[in-house]
Backbone as numpy.savetxt, mean C-alpha at the origin, in Angstrom:
# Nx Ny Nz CAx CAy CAz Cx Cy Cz
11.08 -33.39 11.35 10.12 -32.40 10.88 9.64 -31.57 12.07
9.67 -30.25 11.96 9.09 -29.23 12.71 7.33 -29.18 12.78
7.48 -29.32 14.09 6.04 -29.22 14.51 5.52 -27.77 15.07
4.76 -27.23 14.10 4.31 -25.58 14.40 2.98 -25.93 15.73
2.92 -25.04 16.66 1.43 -24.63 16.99 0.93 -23.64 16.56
-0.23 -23.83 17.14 -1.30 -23.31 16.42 -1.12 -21.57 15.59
-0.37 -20.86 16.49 -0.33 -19.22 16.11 1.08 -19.43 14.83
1.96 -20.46 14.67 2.71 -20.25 13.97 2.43 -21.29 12.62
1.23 -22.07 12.67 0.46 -22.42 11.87 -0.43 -21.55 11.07
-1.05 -20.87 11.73 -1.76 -19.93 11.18 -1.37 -18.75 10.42
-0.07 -18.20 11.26 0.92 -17.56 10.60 1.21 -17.81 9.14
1.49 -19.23 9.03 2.18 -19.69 8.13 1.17 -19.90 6.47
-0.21 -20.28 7.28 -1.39 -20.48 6.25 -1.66 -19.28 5.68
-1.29 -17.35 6.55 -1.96 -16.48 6.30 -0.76 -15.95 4.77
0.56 -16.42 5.37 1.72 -15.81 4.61 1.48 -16.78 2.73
0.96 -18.27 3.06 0.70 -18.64 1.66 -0.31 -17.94 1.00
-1.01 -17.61 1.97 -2.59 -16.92 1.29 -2.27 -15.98 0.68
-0.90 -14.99 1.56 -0.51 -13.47 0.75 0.07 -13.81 -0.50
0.95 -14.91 -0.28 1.75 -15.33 -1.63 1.06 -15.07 -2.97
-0.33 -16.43 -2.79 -0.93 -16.78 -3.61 -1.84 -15.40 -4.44
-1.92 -14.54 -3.51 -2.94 -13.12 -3.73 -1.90 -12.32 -4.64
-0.85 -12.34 -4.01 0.02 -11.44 -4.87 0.57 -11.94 -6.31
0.51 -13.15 -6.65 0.41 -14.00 -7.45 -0.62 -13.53 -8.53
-1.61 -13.59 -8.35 -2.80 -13.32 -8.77 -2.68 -12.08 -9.59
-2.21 -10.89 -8.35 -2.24 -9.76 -8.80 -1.11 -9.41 -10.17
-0.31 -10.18 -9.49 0.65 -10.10 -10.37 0.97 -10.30 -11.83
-0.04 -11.42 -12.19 -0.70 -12.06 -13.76 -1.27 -11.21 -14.30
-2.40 -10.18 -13.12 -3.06 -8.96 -13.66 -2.78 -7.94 -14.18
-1.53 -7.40 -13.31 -1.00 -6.14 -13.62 0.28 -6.16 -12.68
1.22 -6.48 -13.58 2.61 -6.51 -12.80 3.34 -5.42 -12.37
2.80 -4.25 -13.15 3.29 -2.85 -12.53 2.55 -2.46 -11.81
1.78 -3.29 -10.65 1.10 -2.92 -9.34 2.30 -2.88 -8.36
2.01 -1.26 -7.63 2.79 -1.44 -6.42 2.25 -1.99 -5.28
3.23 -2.77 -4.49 3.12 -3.20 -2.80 3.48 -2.15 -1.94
2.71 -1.64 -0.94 3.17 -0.54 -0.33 3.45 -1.22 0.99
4.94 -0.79 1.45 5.02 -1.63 2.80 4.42 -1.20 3.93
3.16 -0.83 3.96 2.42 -0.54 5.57 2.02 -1.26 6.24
1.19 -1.57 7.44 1.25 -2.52 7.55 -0.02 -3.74 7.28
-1.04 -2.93 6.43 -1.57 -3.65 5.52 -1.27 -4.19 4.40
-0.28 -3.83 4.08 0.24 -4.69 2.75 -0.51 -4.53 1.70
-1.01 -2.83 1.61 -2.04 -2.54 0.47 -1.18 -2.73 -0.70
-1.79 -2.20 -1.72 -1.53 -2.43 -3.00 -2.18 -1.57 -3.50
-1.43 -0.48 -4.71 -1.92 0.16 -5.50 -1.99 -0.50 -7.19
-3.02 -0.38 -7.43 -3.36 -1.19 -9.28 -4.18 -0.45 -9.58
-3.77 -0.66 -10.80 -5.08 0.23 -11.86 -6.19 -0.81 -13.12
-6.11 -2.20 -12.54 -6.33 -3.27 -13.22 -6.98 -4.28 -12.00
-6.05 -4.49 -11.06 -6.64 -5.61 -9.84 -7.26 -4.76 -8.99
-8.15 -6.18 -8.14 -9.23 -5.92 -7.81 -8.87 -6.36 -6.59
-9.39 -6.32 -5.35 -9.09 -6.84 -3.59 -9.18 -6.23 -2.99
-9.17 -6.96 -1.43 -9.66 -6.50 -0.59 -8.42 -5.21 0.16
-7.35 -5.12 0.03 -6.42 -4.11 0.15 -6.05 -3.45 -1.14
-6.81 -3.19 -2.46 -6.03 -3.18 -3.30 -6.99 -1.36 -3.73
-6.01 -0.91 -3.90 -6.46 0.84 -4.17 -6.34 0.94 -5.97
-7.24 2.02 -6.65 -7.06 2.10 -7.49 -5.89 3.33 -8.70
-4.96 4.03 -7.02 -4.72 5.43 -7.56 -3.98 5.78 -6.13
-3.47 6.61 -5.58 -2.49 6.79 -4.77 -3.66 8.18 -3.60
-3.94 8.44 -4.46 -5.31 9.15 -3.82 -6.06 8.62 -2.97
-6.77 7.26 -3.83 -7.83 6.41 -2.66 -6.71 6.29 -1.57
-5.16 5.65 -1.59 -4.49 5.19 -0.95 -4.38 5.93 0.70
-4.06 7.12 0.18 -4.21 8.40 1.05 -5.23 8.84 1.93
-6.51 8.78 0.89 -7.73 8.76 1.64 -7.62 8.01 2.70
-7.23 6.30 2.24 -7.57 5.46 3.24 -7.10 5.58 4.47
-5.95 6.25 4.49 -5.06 6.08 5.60 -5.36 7.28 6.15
-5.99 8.25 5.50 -6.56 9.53 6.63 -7.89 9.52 6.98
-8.53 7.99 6.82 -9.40 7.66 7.70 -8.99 6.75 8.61
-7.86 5.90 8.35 -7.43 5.31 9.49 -6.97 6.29 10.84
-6.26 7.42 10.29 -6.18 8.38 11.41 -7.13 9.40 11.46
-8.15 8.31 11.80 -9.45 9.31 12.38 -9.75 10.72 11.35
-9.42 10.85 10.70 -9.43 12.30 9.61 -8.25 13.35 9.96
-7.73 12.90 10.61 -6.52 13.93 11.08 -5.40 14.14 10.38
-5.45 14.85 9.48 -4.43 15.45 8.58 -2.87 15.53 9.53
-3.08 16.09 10.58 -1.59 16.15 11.38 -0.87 14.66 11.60
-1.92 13.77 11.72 -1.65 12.18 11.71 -0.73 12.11 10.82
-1.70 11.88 9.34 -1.40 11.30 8.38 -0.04 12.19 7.77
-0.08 13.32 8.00 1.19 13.78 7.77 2.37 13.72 8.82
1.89 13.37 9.66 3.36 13.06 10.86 4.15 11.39 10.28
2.74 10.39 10.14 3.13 9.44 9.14 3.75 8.99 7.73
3.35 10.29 7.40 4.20 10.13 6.08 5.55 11.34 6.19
5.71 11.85 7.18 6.85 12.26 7.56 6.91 13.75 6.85
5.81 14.65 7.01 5.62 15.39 6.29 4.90 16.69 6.49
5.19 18.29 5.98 4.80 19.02 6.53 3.20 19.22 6.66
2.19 19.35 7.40 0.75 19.65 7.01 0.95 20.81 5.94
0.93 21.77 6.50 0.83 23.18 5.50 1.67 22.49 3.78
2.94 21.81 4.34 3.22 21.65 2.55 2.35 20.65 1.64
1.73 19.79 2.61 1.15 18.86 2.00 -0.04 19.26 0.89
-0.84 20.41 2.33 -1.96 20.88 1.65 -1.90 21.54 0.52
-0.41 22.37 0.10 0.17 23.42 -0.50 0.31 22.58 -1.88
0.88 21.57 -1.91 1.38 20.81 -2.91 0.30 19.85 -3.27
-0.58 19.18 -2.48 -1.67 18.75 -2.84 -2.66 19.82 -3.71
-2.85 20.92 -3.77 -3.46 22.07 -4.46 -2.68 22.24 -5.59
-1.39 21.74 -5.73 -1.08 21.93 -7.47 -1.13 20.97 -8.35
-1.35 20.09 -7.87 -1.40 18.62 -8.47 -2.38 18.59 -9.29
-1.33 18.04 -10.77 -1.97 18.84 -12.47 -2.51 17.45 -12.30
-3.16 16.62 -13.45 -3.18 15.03 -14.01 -1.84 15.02 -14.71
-1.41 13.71 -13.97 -0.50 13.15 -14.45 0.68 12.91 -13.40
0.30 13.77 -12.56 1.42 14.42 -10.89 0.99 12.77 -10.24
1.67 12.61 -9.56 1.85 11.72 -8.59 2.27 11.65 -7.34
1.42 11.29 -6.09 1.35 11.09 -4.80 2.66 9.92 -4.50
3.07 9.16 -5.45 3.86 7.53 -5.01 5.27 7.84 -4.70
5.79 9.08 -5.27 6.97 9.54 -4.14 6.77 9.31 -3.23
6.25 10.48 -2.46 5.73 10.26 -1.06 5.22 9.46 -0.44
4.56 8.59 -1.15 4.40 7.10 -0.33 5.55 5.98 -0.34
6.12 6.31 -1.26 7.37 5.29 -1.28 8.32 5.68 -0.24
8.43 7.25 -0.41 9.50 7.27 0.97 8.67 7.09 2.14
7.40 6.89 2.48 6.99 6.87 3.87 6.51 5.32 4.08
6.46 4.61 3.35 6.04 3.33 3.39 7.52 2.58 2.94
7.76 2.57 2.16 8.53 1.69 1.24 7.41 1.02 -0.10
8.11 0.91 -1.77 7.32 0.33 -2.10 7.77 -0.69 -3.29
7.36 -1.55 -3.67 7.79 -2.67 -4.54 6.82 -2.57 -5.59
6.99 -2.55 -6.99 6.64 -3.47 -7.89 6.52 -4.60 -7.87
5.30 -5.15 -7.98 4.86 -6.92 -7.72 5.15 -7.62 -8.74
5.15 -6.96 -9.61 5.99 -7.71 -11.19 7.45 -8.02 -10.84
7.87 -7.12 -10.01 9.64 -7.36 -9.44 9.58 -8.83 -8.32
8.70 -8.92 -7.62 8.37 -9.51 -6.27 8.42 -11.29 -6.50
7.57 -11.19 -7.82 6.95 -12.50 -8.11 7.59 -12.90 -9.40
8.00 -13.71 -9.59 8.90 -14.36 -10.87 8.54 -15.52 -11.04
């Protein structure tokens, strides 16, 4: 038997914890996406948590406060023009969706796909 220390113990306790969370989420609302950043947010329109967004919007928000409010950031991050962003963010009817663009700049999973 493999004997972990301490950082690959902890490692190991944090990765069941994600399991078990995504688990959770997953019973809730299985067409929640996992966005691969490196918070491991989650967009739902049903679950509730401490990474968990309700809309692709908050998602966005969040991350253009992570870069300090800097639009050139958050669009160099999502791999993307400022001017088009702003351009195309201004036509966005209800019903339009931001999760393209996060899927190609993150990567993203369905947690209903994830968890079986």
């Amino acid at each position: 038997m493999e004997v972990k220390d301490g950082n690959e113990l902890k490692q190991a306790i944090h990765d069941i914890n994600v399991q078990e969370e995504l688990t959770e989420i997953a019973k809730e609302d299985p067409d929640a996406t996992l966005i691969g950043d490196s918070e491991n947010s989650i967009i739902s329109r049903l679950a509730t948590g401490g990474k968990v967004y309700k809309n692709e919007e908050q998602f966005l928000a969040h991350r253009l406060k992570v870069n300090h409010g800097s639009l050139d950031k958050l669009c160099e991050e999502l791999d993307y023009d400022p001017y088009d962003f702003l351009s195309n963010s201004c036509e966005v009817d209800e019903g339009d969706s931001f999760l393209p663009l996060i899927e190609g700049a993150y990567g993203c999973q369905r947690i209903g796909d994830l968890i079986k």
